[in-house]
N, C-alpha and C positions, 0 to 999 in steps of 0.2 A: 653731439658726437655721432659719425658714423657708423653704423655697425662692422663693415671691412674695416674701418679705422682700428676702432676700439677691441677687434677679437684677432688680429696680426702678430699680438703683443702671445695671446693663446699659444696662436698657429705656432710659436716657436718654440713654445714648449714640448710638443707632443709630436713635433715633425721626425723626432726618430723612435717614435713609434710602432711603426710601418714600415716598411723596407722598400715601397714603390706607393704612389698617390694612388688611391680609388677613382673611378669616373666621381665627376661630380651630379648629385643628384638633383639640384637644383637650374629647373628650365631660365632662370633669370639672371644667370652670373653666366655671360660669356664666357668661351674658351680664350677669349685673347684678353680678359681683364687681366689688372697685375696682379688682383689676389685669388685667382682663379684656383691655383694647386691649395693657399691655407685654405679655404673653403672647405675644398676636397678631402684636403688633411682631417680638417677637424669634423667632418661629418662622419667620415669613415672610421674613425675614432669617439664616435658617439659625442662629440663633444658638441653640435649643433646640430640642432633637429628640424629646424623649418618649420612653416604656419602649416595649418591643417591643410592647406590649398597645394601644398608642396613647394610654395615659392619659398626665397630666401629674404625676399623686399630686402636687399643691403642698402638703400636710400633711405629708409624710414629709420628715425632715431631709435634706440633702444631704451628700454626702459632700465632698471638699474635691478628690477628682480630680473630679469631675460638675461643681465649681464653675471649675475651672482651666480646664476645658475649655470652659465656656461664653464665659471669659474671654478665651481663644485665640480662641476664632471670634470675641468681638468685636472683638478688634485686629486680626482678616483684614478683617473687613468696615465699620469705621468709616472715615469720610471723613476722614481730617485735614485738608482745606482749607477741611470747613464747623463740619468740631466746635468747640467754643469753648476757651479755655483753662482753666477749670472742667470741662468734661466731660473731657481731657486728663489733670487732676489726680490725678479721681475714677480714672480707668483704671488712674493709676500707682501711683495704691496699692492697686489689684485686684491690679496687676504683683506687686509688693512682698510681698503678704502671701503667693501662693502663687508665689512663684517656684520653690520647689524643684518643685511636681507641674507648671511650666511646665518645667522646664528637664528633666523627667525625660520628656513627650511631647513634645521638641523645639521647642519652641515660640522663637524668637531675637527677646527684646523687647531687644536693647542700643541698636537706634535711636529708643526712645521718646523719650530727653529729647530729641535733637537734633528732632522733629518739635513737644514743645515747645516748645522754641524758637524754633522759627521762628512758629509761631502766638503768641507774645509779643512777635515784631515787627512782627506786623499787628494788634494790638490795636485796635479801633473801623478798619478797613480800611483805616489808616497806613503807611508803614515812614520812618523818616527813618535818615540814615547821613552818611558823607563822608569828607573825607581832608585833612589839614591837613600841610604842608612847611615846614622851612624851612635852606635852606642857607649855610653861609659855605664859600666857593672863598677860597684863596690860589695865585699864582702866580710864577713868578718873575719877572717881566715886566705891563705894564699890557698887553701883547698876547699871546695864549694863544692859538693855532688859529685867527689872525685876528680874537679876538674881545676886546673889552676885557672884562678878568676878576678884575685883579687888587684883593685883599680883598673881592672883591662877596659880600656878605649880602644875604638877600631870604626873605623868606615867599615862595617863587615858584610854590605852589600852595594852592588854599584849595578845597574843593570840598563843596557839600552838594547829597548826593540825596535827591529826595522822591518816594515812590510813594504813590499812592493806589489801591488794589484795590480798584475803581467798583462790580463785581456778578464772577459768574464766567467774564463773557465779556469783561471791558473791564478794563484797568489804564492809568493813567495814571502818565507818567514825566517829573522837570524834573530836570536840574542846576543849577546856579546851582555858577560858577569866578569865581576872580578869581585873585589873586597875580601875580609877577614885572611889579607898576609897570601894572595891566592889574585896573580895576574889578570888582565881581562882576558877573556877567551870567551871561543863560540861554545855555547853549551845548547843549542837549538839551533837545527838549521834544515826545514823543510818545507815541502811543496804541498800547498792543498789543490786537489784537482774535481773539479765537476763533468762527471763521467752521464752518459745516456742513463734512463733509467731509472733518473734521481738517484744514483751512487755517489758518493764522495769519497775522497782518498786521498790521503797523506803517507809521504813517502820522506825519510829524513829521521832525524833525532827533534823526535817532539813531544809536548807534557801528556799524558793520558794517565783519566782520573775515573772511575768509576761508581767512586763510592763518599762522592763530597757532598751529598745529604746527609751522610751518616759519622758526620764526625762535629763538631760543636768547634768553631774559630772565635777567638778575640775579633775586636774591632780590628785590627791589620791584617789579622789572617797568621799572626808570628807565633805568639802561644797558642799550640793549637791539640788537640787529641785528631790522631791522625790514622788517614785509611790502613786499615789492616791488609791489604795487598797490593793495591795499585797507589794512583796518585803517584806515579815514574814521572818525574821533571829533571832530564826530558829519559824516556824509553830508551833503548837501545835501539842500535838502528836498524828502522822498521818500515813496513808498509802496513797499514789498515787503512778498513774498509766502512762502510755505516751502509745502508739501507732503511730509510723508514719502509712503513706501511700503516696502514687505515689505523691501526687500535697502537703503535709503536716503533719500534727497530728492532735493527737485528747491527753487530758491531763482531768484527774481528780482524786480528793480527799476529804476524809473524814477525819475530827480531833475533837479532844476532848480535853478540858482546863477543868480540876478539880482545878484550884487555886481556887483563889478570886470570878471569875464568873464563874459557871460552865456551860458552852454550847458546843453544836458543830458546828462545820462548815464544810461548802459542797463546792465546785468547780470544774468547768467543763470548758477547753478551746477544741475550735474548731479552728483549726488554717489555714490557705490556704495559700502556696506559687506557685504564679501562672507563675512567673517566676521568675530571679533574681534581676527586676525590681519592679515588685508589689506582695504583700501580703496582708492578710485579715486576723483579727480574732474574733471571737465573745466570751465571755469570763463572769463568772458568780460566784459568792460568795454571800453564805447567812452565817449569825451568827443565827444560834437557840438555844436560850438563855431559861434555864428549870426556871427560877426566871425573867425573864424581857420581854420586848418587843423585836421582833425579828424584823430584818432589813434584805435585798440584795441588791445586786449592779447588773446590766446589764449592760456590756458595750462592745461596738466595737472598734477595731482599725484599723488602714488603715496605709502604708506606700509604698510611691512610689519615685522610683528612678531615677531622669530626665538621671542623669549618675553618675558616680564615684563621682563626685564632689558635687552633687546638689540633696537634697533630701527634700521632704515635707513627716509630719508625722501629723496624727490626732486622735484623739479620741473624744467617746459621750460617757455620763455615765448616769444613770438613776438608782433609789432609790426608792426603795418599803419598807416602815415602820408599824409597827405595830402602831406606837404612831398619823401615818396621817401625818407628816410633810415629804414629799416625795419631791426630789429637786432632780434638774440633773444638769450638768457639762460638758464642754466641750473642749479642745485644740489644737491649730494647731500650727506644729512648723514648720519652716524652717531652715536646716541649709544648712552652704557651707564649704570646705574644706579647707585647708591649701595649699592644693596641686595648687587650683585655686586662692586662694585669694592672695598667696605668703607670704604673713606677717601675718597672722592669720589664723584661724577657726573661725568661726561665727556657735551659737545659737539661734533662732530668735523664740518666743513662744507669744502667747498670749491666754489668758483665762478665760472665763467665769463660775463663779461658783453661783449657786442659794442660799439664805439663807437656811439652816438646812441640807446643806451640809454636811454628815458624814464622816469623813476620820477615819477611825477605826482602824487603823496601826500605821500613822505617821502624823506628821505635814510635808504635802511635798514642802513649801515653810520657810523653819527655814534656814533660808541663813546666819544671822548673828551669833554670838558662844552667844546667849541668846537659851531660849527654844522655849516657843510657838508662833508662833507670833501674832502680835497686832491684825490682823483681826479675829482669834479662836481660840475660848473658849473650856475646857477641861472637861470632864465631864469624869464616870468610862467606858463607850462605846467608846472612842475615841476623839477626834476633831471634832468641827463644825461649821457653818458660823452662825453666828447671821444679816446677811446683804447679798445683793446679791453684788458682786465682782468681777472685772476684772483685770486682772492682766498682768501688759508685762514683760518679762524676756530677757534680751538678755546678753550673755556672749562669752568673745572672751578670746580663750588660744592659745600661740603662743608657739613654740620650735625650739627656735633658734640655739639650736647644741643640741648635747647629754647632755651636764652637765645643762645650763641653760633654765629654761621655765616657763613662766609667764599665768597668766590670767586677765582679769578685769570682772567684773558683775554690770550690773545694775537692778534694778527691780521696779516697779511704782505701788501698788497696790491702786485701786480706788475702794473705800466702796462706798455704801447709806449713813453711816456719814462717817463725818470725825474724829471723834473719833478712827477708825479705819482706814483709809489711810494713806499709810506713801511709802517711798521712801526707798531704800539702795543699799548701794555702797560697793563695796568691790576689791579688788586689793593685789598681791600675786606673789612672786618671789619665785623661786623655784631653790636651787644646786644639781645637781645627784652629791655626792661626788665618789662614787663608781653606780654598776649599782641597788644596794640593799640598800644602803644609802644616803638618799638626809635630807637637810634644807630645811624648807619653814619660809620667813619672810612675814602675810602679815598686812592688814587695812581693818576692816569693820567700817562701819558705817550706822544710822539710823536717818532718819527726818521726823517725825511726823507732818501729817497737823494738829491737831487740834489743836488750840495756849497754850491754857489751860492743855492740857495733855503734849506737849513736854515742857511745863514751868517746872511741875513738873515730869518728867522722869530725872533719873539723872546716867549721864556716857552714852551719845551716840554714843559713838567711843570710838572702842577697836584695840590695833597693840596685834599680837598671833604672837609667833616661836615657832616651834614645828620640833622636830626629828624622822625619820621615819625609820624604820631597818626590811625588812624582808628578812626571812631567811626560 
């Protein structure tokens, strides 16, 4: 084989590159040969280097390490976000043929097919995806946690997402939801833009999460203890901003709600990664409400890493109101890994939250398939504590092979009354039928301290199956 033969197949990887050919530096390849420019290409691109003498000898055979190697520098230096999935193909089977003289210069191509993959989800500058539900609750009772539940079936989510990668500086983003009795509609639809500077910016109704280290999810992510402020899917309609730098980011945004309440809202994170161990962030949201009392939240986070296995996570949160009823909140988790524990993961949380507590987003303790739960009250500003509250959370998911995996949860919240304290239990098997198809069969249930209120709560335990399909 000749070397111009055998390195054209290269050249056509890496020809956009570069945005003009370099001279070429080799005195022994004419300017009027045919492979004159991939030469130039690939030299200018470090992908061939020439003998010590400076020649390129393209008549002399190659040998198969001189070939591996050229192969290596092009999978250092090819762009997978502009190469095609043809040029992708042709690489893997460079991979393929000399893997041994790659794997014997160290060369780690195991993330190749995952990089084509993903270029065969943006084929012609597409991605389409989504997420299809559908649940049957039984209960014992037509009231469950307050809520009528009993035999309700429901498709009660249907989601398709659609990107469009506009050019390299613009993607465009829609969801389109419907399910649980609730039309399809656009519930996201924005622009990500790549600004000078390394800035990034989104503009539109889009998800923004801040605090998804510090909340503890099921295997779907559906039962879940949830952000105490943010986690807006999607925000109001907003522009933010991101900036890295050397040790972290910097992240803010402005939004505006003309529904029901018309206000805006402000946010600002600081974030520090000091190494891959510890992190810091300081992090800020006010509601400025044109018709009500306006409120912010100030809070910090911390997370440290004992090691792979062992990690403690905290947060303070603090609340400044217009109406004087100012309260702060607190949490510290531990967890441990599967890797260590062998038979589990472990979530280990506990939480202190003060009366007039506002959660303006979500209720982030609704563990059981009822709404709000027993300890907050609902108001048009959000959720809030009528008592000051402690709360313990610990949840263990196991994965016992690829098709089966389980979890159990327990949670103990203790009020000022007991009108509001209560216990819940929950437990959930899980079949990956295929890798985008799984069953879940699981059991919640709820026990109320106060005697008088779980006498009359009726249906405290509910079993839910639900089918999960995305695509």
């Amino acid at each position: 084989m000749k070397k111009l033969f055998a390195l054209i197949a290269v050249a056509a990887l890496v020809a956009f590159a570069a945005p003009a050919f370099a001279a070429n530096p080799f005195a022994d390849v004419p300017m009027n040969h045919w492979a004159y420019d991939a030469v130039a290409q690939l030299a200018a691109n470090g992908i061939v280097v020439g003998y010590p003498d400076g020649a390129y000898k393209g008549p002399q055979p190659a040998t198969r390490y001189e070939l591996a190697a050229v192969v290596a520098r092009a999978l250092a230096n090819v762009d997978m976000n502009k190469a095609s999935k043809q040029d992708l193909e042709m690489l893997k089977k460079l991979v393929v043929e000399f893997k041994s003289e790659l794997d014997a210069l160290g060369v780690k191509v195991d993330k190749l097919d995952a990089r084509v993959a993903v270029l065969e989800e943006r084929i012609g500058g597409w991605k389409f995806g989504g997420n299809f539900r559908f649940t049957a609750k039984w209960a014992d009772d037509d009231n469950f946690y307050g809520v009528d539940q009993d035999s309700n079936w429901s498709v009660d989510r249907f989601r398709w997402n659609i990107v469009k990668y506009v050019d390299d500086k613009v993607t465009l983003n829609v969801r389109l939801q419907g399910g649980g009795g609730n039309s399809l509609d656009v519930v996201r639809a924005y622009a990500t833009i790549k600004f000078p500077w390394d800035i990034t910016a989104q503009v539109g109704r889009f998800p923004l999460d801040w605090e998804g280290d510090f909340y503890a999810t099921d295997f779907a992510g559906y039962m879940m203890n949830d952000a105490y402020v943010t986690d807006y899917d999607p925000l109001a309609t907003a522009m933010w901003f991101t900036k890295p730098f050397e040790m972290g980011n910097f992240e803010m945004f402005v939004a505006h709600n003309e529904d029901e309440d018309d206000y805006y809202q402000y946010g600002a994170r600081l974030a520090f990664n000091f190494n891959e161990n510890l992190s810091f962030a300081a992090n800020w949201v006010k509601y400025d409400y044109q018709d009500a009392e306006d409120f912010s939240t100030l809070w910090g986070d911390v997370i440290v890493n004992f090691n792979e296995n062992v990690a403690f996570k905290g947060q303070y949160f603090t609340q400044d109101t217009d109406w004087g009823w100012d309260a702060s909140a607190w949490k510290a988790i531990v967890t441990f890994s599967q890797d260590m524990l062998k038979f589990t993961d472990l979530w280990v949380e506990y939480a202190q939250i003060e009366e007039g507590f506002v959660f303006a987003n979500a209720d982030p303790y609704a563990w059981t398939l009822g709404e709000t739960s027993p300890y907050l009250h609902e108001d048009w500003q959000g959720y809030y504590t009528d008592n000051d509250v402690n709360i313990l959370l610990a949840v263990a998911k196991q994965k016992w092979n690829d098709q089966w995996w389980t979890y159990v949860r327990y949670m103990s919240v203790d009020a000022d009354s007991d009108w509001h304290s209560y216990k819940a239990y929950t437990a959930s098997v899980r079949y990956n039928y295929t890798p985008n198809l799984w069953f879940e069969l699981g059991y919640d249930k709820i026990d109320l301290d106060h005697e008088w209120r779980a006498s009359r709560w009726e249906g405290d335990d509910m079993i839910w199956f639900r089918t999960t399909v995305n695509f």
